[in-house]
C-alpha positions in Angstrom: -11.0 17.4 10.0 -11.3 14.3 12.2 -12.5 12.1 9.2 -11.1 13.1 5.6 -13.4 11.9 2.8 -13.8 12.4 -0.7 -16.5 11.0 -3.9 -14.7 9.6 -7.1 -15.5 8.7 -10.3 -13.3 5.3 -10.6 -11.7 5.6 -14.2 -10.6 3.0 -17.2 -7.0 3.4 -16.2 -7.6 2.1 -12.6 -9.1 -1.4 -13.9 -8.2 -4.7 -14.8 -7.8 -7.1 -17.8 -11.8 -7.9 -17.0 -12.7 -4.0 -16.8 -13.3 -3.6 -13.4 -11.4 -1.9 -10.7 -10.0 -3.8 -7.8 -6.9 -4.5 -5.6 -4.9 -2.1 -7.9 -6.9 0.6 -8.4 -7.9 0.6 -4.7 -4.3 0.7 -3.6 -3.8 3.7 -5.6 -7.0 5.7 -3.6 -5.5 4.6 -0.5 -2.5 6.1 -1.3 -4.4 9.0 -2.3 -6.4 9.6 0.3 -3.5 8.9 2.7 -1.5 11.6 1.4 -4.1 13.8 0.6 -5.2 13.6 4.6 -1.8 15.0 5.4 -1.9 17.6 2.4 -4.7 19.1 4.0 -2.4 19.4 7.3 0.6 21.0 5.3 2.6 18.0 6.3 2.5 15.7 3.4 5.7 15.2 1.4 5.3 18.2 -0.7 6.2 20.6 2.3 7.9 18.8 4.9 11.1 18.2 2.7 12.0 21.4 2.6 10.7 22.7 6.2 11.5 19.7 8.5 14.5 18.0 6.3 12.1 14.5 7.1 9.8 12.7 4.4 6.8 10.2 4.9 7.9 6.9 3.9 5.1 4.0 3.9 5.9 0.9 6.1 2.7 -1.4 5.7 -0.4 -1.9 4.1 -3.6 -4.2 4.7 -6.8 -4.3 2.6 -9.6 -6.6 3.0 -11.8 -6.6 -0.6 -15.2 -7.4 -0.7 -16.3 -6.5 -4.2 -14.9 -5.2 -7.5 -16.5 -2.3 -8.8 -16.9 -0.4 -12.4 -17.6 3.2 -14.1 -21.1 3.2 -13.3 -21.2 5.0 -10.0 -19.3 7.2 -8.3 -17.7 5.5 -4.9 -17.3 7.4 -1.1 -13.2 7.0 0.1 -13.2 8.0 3.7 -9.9 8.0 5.9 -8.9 8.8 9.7 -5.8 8.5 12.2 -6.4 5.6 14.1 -3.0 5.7 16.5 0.1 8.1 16.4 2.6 7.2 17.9 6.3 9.0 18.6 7.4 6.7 15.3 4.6 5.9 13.5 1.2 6.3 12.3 -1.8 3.9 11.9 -4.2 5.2 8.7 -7.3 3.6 8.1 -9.4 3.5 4.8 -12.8 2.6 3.8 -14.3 2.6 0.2 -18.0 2.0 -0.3 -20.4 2.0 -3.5 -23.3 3.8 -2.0 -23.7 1.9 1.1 -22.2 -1.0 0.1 -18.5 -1.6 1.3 -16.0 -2.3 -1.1 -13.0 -2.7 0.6 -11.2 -1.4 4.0 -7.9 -1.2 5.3 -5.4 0.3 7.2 -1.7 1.8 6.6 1.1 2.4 8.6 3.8 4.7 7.6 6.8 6.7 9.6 9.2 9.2 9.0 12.7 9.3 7.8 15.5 11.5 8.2 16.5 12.9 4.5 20.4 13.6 5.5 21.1 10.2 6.9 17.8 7.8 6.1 17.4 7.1 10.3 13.8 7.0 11.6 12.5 10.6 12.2 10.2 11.3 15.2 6.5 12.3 14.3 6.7 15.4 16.8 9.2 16.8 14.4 6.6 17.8 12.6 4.8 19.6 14.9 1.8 18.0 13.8 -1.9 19.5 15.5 -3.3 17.7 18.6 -6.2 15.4 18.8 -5.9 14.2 15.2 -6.5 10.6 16.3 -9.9 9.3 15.7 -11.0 6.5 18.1 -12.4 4.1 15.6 -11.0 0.7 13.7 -11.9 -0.9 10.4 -12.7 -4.4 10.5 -9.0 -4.8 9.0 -6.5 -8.1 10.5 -3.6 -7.0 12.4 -0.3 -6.9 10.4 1.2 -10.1 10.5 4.5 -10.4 12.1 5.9 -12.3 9.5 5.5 -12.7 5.7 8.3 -14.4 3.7 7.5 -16.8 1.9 8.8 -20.4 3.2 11.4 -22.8 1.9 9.0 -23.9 -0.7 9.0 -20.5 -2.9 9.8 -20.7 -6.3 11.6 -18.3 -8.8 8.9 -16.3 -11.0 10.4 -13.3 -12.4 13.7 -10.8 -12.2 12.2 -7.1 -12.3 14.6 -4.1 -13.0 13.8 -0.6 -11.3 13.0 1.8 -14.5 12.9 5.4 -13.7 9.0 5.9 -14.1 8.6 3.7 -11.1 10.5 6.4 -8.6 8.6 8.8 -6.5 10.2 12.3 -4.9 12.4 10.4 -2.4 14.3 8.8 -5.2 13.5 5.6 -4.7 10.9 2.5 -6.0 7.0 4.2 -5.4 5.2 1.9 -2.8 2.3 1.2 -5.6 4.8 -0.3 -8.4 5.8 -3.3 -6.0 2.2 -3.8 -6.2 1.6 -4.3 -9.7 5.4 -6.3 -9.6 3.8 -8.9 -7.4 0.4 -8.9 -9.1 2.7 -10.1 -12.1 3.9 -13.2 -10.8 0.7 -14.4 -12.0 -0.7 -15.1 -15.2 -4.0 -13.5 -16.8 -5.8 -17.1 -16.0 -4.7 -16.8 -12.6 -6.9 -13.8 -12.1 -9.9 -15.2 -14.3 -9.9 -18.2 -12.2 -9.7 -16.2 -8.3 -10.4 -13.0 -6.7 -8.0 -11.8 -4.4 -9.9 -11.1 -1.1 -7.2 -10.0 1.4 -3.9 -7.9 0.4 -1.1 -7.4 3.0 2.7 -6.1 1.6 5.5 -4.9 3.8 8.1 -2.4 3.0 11.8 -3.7 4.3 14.5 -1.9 2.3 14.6 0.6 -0.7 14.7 -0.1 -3.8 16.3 2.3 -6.2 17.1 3.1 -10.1 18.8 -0.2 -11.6 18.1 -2.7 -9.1 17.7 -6.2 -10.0 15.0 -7.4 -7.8 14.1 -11.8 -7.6 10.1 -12.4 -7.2 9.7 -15.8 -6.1 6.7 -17.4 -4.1 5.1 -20.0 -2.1 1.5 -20.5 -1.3 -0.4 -22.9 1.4 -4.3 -23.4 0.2 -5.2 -19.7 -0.4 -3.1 -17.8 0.6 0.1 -17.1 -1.8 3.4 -15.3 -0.1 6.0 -13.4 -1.9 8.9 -12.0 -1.8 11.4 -9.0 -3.8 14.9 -10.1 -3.2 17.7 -7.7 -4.5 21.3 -8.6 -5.1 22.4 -8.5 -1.5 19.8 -11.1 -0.9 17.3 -8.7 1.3 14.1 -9.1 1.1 13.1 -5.5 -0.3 9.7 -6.1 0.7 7.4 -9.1 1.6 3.3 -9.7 1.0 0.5 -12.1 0.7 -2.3 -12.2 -1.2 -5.5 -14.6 -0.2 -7.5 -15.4 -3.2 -10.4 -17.2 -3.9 -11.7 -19.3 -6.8 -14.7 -17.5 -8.6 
């Protein structure tokens, strides 16, 4: 089980204003398909609480997007372990239409300690040899950096609602997302196609929390950032979009 894949029907509730499925929906498969890679193990998040007293948290994600898709035809989700490390592991994901590719990317995620939130090590959860595959996406590096600069502008204030929480009790990775997608408006999206995708995690977010979006952008590529009251950034991304 070097390579996990799985076929999918894409449905209505994964698609845009303009009815077809892209950087949302395909965050949510790769959040899928990550998971469900270490489901198959037995250490995703629905056993490890309870056995290791540790929980995957999600660090970093980058997508490259090629193409929208629809209903039409059913699409192939393949992922692997490219890299594991003592703290961390490297995730990559490929979604294609037949044999076209839609989009690929790659996710890193580590460990936390549920008594006092440190970093857990991945041996912890004595996790079987030789899972790493050998093989890359096309996907960037992470960048080291992505605030935006000392151009960003105010956009929104979002409040954490209790439908956005996951089973460690805090903001679900996918809901910043949509957050940042809505520092846009609907012409926004009819006028550009949002080709690369790249959002890192820094802090938690949790039930309540005021959180600032504000941005800047150079050319094509927009930055932006989740500021809570302490003036952290919760987390960080940048979207590259092109006019269609």
């Amino acid at each position: 089980m070097m390579i996990y894949e799985i076929d999918y029907l894409p449905r209505f509730r994964e698609s845009g204003h303009d009815g077809l499925v892209g950087l949302r929906g395909y965050m949510d498969y790769f959040q899928d398909i990550a998971a469900g890679q270490y489901h198959v193990l037995d250490k995703d998040n629905s056993t490890i609480h309870e056995k290791y007293g540790v929980a995957w948290v999600y660090s970093k994600y980058r997508l490259k997007i090629y193409d929208k898709t629809g209903f039409d035809h059913s699409i192939h989700i393949s992922a692997w372990i490219s890299r594991l490390d003592r703290v961390r592991s490297w995730q990559e994901m490929e979604i294609r239409r037949g044999e076209e590719l839609l989009c690929e990317g790659r996710l890193e995620s580590c460990l936390i300690d549920l008594s006092d939130r440190s970093i857990a090590f991945i041996p912890r959860i004595e996790l079987p040899d030789g899972l790493a595959v050998d093989r890359t996406t096309d996907t960037l590096p992470f960048s080291r950096k992505l605030c935006p600069d000392e151009t960003a502008e105010y956009c929104y204030t979002h409040t954490v609602r209790y439908c956005e929480l996951d089973n460690n009790r805090h903001m679900n990775n996918l809901h910043y997302v949509n957050m940042f997608m809505n520092a846009f408006d609907m012409d926004f999206y009819d006028r550009g196609f949002i080709t690369d995708f790249e959002i890192h995690y820094l802090h938690q977010a949790y039930l309540g929390d005021e959180l600032r979006i504000v941005r800047s952008h150079d050319g094509e590529e927009y930055r932006l950032a989740a500021v809570n009251g302490k003036g952290q950034n919760v987390a960080v991304c940048m979207m590259k979009v092109i006019l269609v």
